[in-house]
C-alpha positions as CSV (number, residue, x, y, z in Angstrom):
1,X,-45.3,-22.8,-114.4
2,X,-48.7,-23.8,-113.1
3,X,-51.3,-20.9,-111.5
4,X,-54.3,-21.5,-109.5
5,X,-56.8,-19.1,-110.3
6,X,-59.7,-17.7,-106.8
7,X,-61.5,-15.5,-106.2
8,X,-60.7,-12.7,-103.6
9,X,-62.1,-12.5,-100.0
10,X,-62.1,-9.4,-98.1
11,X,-58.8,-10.1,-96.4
12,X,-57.2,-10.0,-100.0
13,X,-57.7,-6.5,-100.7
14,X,-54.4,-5.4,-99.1
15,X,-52.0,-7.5,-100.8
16,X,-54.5,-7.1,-104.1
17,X,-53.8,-3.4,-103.6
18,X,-50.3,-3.9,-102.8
19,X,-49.6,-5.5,-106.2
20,X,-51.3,-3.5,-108.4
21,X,-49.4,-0.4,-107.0
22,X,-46.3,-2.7,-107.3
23,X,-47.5,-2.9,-111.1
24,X,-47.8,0.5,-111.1
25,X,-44.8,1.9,-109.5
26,X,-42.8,0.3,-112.2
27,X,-44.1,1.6,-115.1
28,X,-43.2,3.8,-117.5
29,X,-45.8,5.7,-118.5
30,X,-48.2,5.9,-115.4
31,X,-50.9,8.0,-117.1
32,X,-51.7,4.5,-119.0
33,X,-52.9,2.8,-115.9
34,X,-55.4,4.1,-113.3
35,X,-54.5,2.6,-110.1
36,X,-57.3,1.0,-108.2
37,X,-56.7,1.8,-104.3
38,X,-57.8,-1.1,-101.1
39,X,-60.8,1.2,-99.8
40,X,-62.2,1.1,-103.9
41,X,-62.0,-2.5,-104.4
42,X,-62.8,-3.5,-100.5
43,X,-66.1,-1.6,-101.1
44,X,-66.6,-3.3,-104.6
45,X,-66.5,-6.7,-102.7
46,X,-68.8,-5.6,-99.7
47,X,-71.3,-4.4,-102.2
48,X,-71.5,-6.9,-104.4
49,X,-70.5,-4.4,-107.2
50,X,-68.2,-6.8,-108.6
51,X,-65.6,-9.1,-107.6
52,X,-61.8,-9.6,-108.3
53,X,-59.7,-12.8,-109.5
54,X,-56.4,-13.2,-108.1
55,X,-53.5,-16.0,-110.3
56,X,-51.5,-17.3,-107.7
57,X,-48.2,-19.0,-108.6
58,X,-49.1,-22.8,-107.3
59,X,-45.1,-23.7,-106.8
60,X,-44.4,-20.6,-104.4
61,X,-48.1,-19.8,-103.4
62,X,-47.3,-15.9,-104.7
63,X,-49.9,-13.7,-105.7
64,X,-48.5,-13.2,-109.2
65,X,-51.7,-11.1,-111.1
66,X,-55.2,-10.0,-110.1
67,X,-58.2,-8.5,-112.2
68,X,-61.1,-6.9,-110.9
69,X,-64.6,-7.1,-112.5
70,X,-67.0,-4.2,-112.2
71,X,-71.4,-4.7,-111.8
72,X,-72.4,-1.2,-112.5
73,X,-75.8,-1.9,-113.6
74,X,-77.4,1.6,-114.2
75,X,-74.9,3.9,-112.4
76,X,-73.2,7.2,-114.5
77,X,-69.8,5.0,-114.4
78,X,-71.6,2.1,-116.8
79,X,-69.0,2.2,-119.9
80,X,-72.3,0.6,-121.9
81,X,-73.4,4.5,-122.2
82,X,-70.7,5.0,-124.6
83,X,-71.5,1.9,-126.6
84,X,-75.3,3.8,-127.1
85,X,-76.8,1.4,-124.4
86,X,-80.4,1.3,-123.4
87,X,-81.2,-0.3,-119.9
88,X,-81.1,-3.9,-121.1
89,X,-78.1,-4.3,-122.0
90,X,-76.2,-1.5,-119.3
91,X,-77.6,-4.2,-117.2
92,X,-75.7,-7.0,-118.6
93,X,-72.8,-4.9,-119.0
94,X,-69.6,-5.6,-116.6
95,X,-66.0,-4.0,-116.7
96,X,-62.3,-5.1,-116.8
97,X,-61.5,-2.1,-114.4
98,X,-58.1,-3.8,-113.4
99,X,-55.6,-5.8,-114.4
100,X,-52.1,-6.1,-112.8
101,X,-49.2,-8.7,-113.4
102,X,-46.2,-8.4,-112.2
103,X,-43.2,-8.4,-114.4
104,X,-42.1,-11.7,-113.9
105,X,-44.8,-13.3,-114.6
106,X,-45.5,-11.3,-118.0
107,X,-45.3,-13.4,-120.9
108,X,-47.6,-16.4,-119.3
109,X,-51.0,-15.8,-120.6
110,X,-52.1,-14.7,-116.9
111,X,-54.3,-12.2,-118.5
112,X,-56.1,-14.2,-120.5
113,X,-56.9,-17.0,-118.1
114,X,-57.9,-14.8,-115.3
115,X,-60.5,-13.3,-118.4
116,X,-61.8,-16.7,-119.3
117,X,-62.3,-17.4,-115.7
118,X,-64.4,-14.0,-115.2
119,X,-66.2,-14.5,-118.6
120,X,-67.7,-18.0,-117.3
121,X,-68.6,-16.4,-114.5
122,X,-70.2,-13.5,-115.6
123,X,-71.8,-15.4,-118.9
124,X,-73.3,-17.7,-116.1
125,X,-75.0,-14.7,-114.4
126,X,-76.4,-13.5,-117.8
127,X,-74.2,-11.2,-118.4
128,X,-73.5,-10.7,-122.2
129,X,-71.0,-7.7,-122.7
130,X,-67.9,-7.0,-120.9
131,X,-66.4,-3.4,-121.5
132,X,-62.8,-1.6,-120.4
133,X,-60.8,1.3,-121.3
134,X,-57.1,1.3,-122.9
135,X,-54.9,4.2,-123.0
136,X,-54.4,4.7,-127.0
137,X,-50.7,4.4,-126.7
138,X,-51.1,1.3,-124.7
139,X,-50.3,-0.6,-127.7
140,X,-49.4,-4.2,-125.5
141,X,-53.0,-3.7,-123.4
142,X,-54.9,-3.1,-126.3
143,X,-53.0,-5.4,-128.6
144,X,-54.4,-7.9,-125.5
145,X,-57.8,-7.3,-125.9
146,X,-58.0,-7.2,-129.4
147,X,-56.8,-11.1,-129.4
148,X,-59.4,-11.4,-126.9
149,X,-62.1,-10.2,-128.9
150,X,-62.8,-7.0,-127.9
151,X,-62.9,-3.8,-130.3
152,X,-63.2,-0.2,-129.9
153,X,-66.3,1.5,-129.9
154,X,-65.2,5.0,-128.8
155,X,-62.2,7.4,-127.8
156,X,-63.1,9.9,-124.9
157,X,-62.3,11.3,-121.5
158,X,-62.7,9.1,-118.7
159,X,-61.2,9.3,-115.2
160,X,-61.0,12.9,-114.2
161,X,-60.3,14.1,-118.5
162,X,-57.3,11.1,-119.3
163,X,-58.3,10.4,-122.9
164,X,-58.9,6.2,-123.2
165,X,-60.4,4.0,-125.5
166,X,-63.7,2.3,-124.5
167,X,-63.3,-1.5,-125.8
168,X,-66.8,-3.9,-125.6
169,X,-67.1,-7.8,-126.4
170,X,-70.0,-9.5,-126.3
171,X,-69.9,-12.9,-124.8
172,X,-72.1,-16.0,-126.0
173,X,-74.5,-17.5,-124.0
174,X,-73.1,-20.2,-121.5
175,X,-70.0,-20.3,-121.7
């Protein structure tokens, strides 16, 4: 199965949203996953806060997985105060915040191609660390981005007190 990989417009964030509450709705343990809502990631695209990568089955032009890719720079939210950061490097610090793939599509390596996709990107912009949060019991999410090189730096309360694991990897230069 062959996936094209673009970035999302403005008049993606519905179906965006609608997958990842898709994702959502069909998991298990729901407390793992915090869902990102279309008025969040519509106003992360009008600011320029970030952006969001959408895997698109090229055979039946489905939307099959999407990540979105937080800019915090120097707000509260930056996960790079965990890692100890000093401004420098919060700001070339940007987040995983989402990533949803529908079931059927599990199994394909979508999450790691829409990372390498957002890594070149972001390395090209000068960014150097990318950060996210893992529930601990989310042993396949954080079994994912261990192989993908990131490691835990801390375990705390994020998102209104749900305990997560802060995970950092720092990219090379150009990518």
């Amino acid at each position: 199965m062959e996936f094209r990989i673009k970035k999302a417009k403005l008049n993606d964030v519905n179906a965006v949203a609608a997958l990842i509450r898709a994702v959502w709705e069909q998991m298990d343990n729901r407390e793992w996953f915090v869902m990102d809502e279309a008025d969040f990631l519509k106003d992360v695209l009008e600011s320029g806060r970030g952006f969001i990568y959408m895997a698109i089955d090229a055979g039946t032009e489905k939307l099959a997985g999407v990540m979105d890719i937080l800019t915090p720079g120097l707000e509260k939210d930056n996960l790079g105060y965990d890692a100890g950061f000093r401004e420098e490097k919060l700001l070339r610090t940007a987040h995983v915040d989402s990533v949803a793939i529908l079931p059927e599509y599990r199994g394909m390596r979508l999450q790691a191609i829409l990372m390498e996709a957002a890594e070149q990107e972001l390395a090209v912009k000068g960014y150097r660390y990318m950060m996210c949060t893992v529930h601990p019991d989310n042993s396949f999410s954080r079994n994912n981005m261990v192989r993908q090189g990131y490691r835990a730096v801390c375990r705390k309360e994020k998102y209104g007190g749900r305990i997560r694991d802060v995970m950092l990897k720092e990219l090379p230069g150009i990518i």
